[in-house]
C-alpha positions in Angstrom: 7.6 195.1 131.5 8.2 198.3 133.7 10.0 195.8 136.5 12.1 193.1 135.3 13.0 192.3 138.8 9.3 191.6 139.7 9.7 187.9 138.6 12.1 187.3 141.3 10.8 188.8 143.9 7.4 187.1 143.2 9.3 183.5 143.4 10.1 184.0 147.4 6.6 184.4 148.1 5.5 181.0 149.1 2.2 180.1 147.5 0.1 179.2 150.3 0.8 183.4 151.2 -0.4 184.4 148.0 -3.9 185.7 148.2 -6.2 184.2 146.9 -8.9 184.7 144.0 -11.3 187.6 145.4 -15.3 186.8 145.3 -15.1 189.9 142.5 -12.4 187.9 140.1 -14.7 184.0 140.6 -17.6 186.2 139.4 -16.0 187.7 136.7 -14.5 184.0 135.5 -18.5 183.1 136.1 -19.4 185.8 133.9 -16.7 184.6 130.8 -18.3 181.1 131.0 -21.7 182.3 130.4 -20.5 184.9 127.6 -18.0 181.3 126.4 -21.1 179.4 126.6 -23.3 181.4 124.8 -20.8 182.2 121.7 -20.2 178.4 121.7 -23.9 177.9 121.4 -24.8 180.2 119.0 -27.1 182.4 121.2 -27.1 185.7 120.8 -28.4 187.0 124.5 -27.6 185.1 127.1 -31.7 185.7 128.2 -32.0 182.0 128.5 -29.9 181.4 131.3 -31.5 183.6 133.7 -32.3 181.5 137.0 -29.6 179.2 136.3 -26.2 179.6 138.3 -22.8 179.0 137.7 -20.3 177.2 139.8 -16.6 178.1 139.9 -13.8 176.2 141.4 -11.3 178.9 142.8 -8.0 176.3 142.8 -8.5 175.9 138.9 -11.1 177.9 137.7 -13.4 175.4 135.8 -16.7 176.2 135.9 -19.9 174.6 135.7 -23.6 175.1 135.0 -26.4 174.5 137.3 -30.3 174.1 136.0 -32.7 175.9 137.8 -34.3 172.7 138.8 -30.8 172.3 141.3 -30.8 175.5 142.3 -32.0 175.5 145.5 -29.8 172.2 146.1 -26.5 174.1 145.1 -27.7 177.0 147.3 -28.1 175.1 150.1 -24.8 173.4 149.5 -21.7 174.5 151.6 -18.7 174.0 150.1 -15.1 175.4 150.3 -14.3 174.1 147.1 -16.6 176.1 145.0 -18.3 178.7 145.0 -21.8 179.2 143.2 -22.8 182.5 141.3 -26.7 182.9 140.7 -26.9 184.4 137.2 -28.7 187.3 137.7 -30.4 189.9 135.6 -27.2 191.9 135.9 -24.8 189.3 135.0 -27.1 188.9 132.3 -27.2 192.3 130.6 -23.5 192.8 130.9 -22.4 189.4 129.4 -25.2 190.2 126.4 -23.1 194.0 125.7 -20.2 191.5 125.3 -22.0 189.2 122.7 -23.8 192.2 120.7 -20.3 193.7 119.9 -19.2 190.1 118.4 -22.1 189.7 116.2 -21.4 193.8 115.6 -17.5 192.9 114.3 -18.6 189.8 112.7 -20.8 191.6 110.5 -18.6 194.3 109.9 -15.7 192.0 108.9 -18.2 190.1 106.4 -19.3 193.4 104.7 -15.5 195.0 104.4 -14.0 191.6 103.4 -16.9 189.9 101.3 -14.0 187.5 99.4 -12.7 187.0 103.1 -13.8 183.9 105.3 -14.3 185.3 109.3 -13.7 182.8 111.3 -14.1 183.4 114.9 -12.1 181.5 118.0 -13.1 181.6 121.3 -11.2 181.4 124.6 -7.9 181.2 122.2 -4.6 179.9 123.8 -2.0 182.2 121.6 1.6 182.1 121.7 3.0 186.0 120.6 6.7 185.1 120.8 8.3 182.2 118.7 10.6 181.9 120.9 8.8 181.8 123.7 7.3 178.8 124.5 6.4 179.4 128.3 4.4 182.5 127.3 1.1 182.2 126.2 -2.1 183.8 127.3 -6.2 183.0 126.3 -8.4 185.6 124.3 -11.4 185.7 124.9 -12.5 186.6 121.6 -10.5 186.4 118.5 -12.2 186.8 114.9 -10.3 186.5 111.5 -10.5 188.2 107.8 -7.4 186.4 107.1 -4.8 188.6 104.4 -7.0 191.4 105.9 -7.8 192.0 109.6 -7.8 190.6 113.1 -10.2 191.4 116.2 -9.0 190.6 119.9 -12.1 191.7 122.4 -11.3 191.3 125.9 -14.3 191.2 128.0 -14.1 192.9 131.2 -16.9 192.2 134.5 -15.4 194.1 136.9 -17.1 197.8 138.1 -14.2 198.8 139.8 -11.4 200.1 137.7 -12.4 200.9 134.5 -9.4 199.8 132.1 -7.9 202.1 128.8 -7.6 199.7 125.3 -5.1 202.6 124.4 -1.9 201.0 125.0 -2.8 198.3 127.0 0.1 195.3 126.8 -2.1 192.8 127.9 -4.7 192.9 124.9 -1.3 193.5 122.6 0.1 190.4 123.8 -3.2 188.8 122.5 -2.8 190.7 119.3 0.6 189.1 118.8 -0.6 186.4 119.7 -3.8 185.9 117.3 -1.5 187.9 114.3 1.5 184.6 114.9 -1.8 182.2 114.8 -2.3 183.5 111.2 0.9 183.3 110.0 0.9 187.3 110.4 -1.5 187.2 107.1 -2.9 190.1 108.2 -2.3 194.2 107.1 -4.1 195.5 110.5 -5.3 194.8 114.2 -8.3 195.8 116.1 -7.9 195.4 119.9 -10.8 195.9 122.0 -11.9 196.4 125.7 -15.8 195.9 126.1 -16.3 196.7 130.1 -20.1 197.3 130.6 -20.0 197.7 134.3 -17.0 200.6 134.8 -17.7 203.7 133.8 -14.8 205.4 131.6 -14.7 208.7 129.7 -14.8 206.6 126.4 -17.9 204.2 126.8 -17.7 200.5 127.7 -16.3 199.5 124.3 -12.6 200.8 123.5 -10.6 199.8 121.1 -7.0 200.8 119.0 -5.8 199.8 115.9 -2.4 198.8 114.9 -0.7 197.8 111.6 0.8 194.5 111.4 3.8 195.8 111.5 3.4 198.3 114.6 2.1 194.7 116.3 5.5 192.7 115.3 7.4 195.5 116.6 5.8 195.9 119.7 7.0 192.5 119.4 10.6 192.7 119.9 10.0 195.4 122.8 8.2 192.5 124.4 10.8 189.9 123.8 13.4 192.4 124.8 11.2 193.0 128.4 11.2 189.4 128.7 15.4 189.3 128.7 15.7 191.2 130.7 14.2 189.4 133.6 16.8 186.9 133.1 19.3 188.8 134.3 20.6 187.9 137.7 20.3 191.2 138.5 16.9 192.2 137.3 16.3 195.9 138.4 13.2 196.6 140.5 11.0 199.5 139.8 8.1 200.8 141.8 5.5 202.8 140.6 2.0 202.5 139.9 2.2 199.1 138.0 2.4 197.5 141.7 -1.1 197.9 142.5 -2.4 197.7 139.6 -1.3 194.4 138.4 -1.9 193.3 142.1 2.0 192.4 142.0 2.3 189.1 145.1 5.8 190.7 145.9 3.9 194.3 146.4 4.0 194.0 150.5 7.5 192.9 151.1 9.0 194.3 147.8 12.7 196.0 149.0 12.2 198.6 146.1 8.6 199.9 146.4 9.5 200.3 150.6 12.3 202.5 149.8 10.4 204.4 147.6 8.2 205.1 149.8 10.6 206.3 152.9 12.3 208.7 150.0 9.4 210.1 149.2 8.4 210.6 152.5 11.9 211.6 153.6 11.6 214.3 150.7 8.3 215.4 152.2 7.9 215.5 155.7 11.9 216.7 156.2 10.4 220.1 155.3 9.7 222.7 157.9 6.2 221.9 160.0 5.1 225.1 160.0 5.3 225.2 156.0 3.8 221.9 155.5 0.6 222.1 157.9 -0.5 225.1 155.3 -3.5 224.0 153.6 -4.0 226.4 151.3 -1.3 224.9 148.8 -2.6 223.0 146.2 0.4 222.2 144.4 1.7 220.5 148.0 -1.6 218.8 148.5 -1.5 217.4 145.2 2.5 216.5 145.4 1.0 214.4 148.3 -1.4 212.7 147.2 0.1 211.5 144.0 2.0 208.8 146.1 -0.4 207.7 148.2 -1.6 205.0 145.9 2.1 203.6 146.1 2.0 203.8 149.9 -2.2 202.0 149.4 0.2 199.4 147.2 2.6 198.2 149.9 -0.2 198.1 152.8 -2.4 196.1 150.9 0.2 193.9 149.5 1.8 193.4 153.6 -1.6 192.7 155.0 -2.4 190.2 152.5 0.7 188.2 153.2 -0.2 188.8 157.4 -3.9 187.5 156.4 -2.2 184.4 154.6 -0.1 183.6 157.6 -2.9 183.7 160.3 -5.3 181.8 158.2 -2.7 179.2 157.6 -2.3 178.4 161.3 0.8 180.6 161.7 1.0 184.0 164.7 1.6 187.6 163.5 2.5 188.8 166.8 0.2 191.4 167.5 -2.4 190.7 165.6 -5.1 188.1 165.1 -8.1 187.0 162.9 -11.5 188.1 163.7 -15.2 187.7 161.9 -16.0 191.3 160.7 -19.3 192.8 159.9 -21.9 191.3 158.2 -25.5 192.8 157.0 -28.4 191.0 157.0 -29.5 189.2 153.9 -32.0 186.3 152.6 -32.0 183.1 152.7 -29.3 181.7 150.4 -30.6 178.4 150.5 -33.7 178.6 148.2 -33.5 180.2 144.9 -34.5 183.4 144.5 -37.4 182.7 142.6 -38.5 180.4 145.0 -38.1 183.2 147.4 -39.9 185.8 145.6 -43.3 183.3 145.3 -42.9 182.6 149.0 -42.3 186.4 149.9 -45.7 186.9 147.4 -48.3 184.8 150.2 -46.6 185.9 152.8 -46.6 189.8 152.5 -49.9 189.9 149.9 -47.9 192.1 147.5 -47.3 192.3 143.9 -43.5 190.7 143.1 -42.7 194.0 141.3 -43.3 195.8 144.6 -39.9 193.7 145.9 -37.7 195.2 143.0 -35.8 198.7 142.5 -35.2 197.6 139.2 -33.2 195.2 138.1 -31.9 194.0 141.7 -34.4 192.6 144.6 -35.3 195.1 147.5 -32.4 194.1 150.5 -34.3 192.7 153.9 -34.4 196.0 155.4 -36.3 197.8 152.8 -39.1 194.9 152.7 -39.1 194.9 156.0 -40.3 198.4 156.4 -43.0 197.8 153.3 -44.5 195.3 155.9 -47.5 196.0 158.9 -45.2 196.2 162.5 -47.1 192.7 163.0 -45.4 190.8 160.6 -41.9 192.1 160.7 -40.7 189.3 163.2 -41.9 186.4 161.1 -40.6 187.9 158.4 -37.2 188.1 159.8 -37.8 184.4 161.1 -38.6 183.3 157.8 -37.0 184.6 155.1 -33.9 186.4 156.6 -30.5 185.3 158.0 -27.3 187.1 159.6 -24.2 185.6 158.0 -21.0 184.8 159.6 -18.7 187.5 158.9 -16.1 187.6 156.9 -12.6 186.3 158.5 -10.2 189.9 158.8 -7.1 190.5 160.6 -7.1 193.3 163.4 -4.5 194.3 166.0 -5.3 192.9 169.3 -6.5 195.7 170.9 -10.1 195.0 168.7 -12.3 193.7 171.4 -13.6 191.6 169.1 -13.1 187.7 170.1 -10.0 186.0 168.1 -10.8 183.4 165.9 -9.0 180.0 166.2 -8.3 178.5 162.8 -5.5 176.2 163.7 -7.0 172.2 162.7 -6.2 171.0 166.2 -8.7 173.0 167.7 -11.2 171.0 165.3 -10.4 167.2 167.5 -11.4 167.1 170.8 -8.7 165.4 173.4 -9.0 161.5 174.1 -7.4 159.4 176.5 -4.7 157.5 175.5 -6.8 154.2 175.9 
């Protein structure tokens, strides 16, 4: 909506470049199956399911459960095709915010509409234009007074940016969406953000209200949006929408890059002498208010770089390296198998391995544990990953890593 070229730009960009689902967005789609699961189930905390694990395929996002009988099987389990999610205690107490604020509106709903049946939908596939029949999206929560109200919740895992419910299109688009399901048999529409792990001014439930016919406005501003990325000649528009929807076309986007050289045309033109004073505030802040377009574009090239190199191809330059990586424990044993094994081995209480609710890292035990015994401990409960894959300019001394497949055969002779 605030770049009706985007759509274009988006369609050069090959989808083997695109980048790909992070480790933060497969746990979050771990975290909806377990809050699906349980609303599905009728369980109203998700206690249950602690010790179990969740596996998500990145390609498609299914998901699937694991017992904790096959835990330590799935852990051991290498696979590029999924990736498993332990469901720990945090998981656990964010997922059950999620689920108390259903059975919260369901209640509500009951008591305000007694002559009302509330019927809820979960993981909905809605529709908000008639016309429209490419658009759709999936609520994760819709529940019904029909001829008197409609709840959208949107559930939320990420810690990082904590998202506003005022004037959010993307839980309005559900709205619509849920209100066209019904016929539009509604007078009013709650929409709600419940985000239990981000901290915001407002709490980690948000919601606004709209009347029905607010909603089927909204409406036509949507449809209108949609038009006009039609247009041969869709205008692109850079601001801060580019980051944060993640926009693919962000790195190589003509638009945002010419923003950018204006505004630091408009900047740094000025006189040197005027510009290195840092006792300007208004300056400093004139400055920094574009950075995050400049943090855009960077991210948004690099990933594209990233794609090519780990597809086989040479950014001259530049080359793939394995970063950093701490210490951690075995991630071939559950953890509760860890925790009784860590129990004879160290003579402690299990509480004594907890800063509540997470486990104690490696280093932390380590240091809990007589000089002696540190060595075997390392030995047998403690591994060094493999770093994660990251792409530096050549002058890293770091040693390049090869991923193109031929360097997987080894040469024969022709015979």
């Amino acid at each position: 909506m605030n770049c009706p070229g985007s759509p274009r730009e988006i369609d050069k960009i090959p989808d083997e470049l695109r980048e790909k689902p992070s480790v933060y967005a497969l746990e979050g789609t771990a975290a909806h199956a377990l809050m699906e699961r349980c609303l599905r189930k009728g369980h109203a905390t998700p206690k249950k399911y602690l010790g179990w694990g969740m596996y998500v395929v990145p390609e498609t996002g299914k998901t699937r459960l694991v017992k904790p009988a096959d835990m330590d099987d799935a852990l051991a389990e290498k696979s590029s095709e999924r990736v498993l999610f332990p469901i720990t205690q945090n998981m656990i107490e964010a997922v059950a915010v999620v689920l108390e604020h259903v059975g919260d509106e369901v209640k509500r709903l009951r008591e305000e509409y007694p002559r009302g049946r509330v019927v809820m939908y979960v993981e909905q596939r809605v529709y908000p234009l008639a016309d429209y029949k490419d658009m759709y999206g999936t609520a994760d929560v819709i529940i019904v007074s029909k001829g008197h109200e409609v709840v959208v919740i949107d559930y939320k895992h990420g810690a990082g940016l904590a998202v506003d419910a005022i004037g959010n299109t993307q839980i309005k688009y559900y709205g619509l969406g849920a209100l066209r399901e019904i016929d539009f048999k509604a007078e009013k529409v709650k929409v709600t953000i419940v985000q239990p792990r981000a901290v915001h001014e407002e709490g980690v439930i948000r919601s606004e209200e709209m009347t029905m016919g607010e909603l089927k406005a909204w409406g036509k501003v949507l449809a209108a949006a949609v038009d006009k990325t039609k247009l041969r000649k869709a205008p692109l528009n850079a601001g801060s929408w580019c980051k944060d929807t993640w926009c693919a076309a962000r790195g190589v986007c003509p638009e945002l890059r010419k923003s950018i050289e204006r505004q630091a045309q408009m900047d740094f033109d000025d006189d040197p002498e005027e510009l290195d004073k840092p006792t300007d505030p208004k300056k400093i802040a004139h400055l920094l208010s574009w950075i995050p377009m400049f943090e855009a574009w960077k991210s948004g090239l690099e990933a594209i770089a990233y794609r090519i190199a780990e597809n086989g191809g040479t950014v001259p330059e530049y080359k793939l390296i394995y970063g950093r990586a701490n210490r951690k424990f075995r991630d071939d044993i559950s953890e509760k198998r860890l925790l009784s094994r860590l129990e004879k081995f160290a003579k402690l209480d299990r509480e004594e391995f907890f800063t509540e609710p997470e486990l104690k890292t490696p280093t932390q035990i380590e240091k809990m544990l007589p000089p002696k015994k540190r060595e075997l401990f390392n030995d047998k409960f403690v591994i060094k990953p493999q770093g994660k894959l990251t792409l530096v300019h050549e002058s890293n001394k770091a040693p390049a890593v090869s991923v193109n497949p031929a360097d997987d055969f080894e040469e024969v002779d022709d015979e």
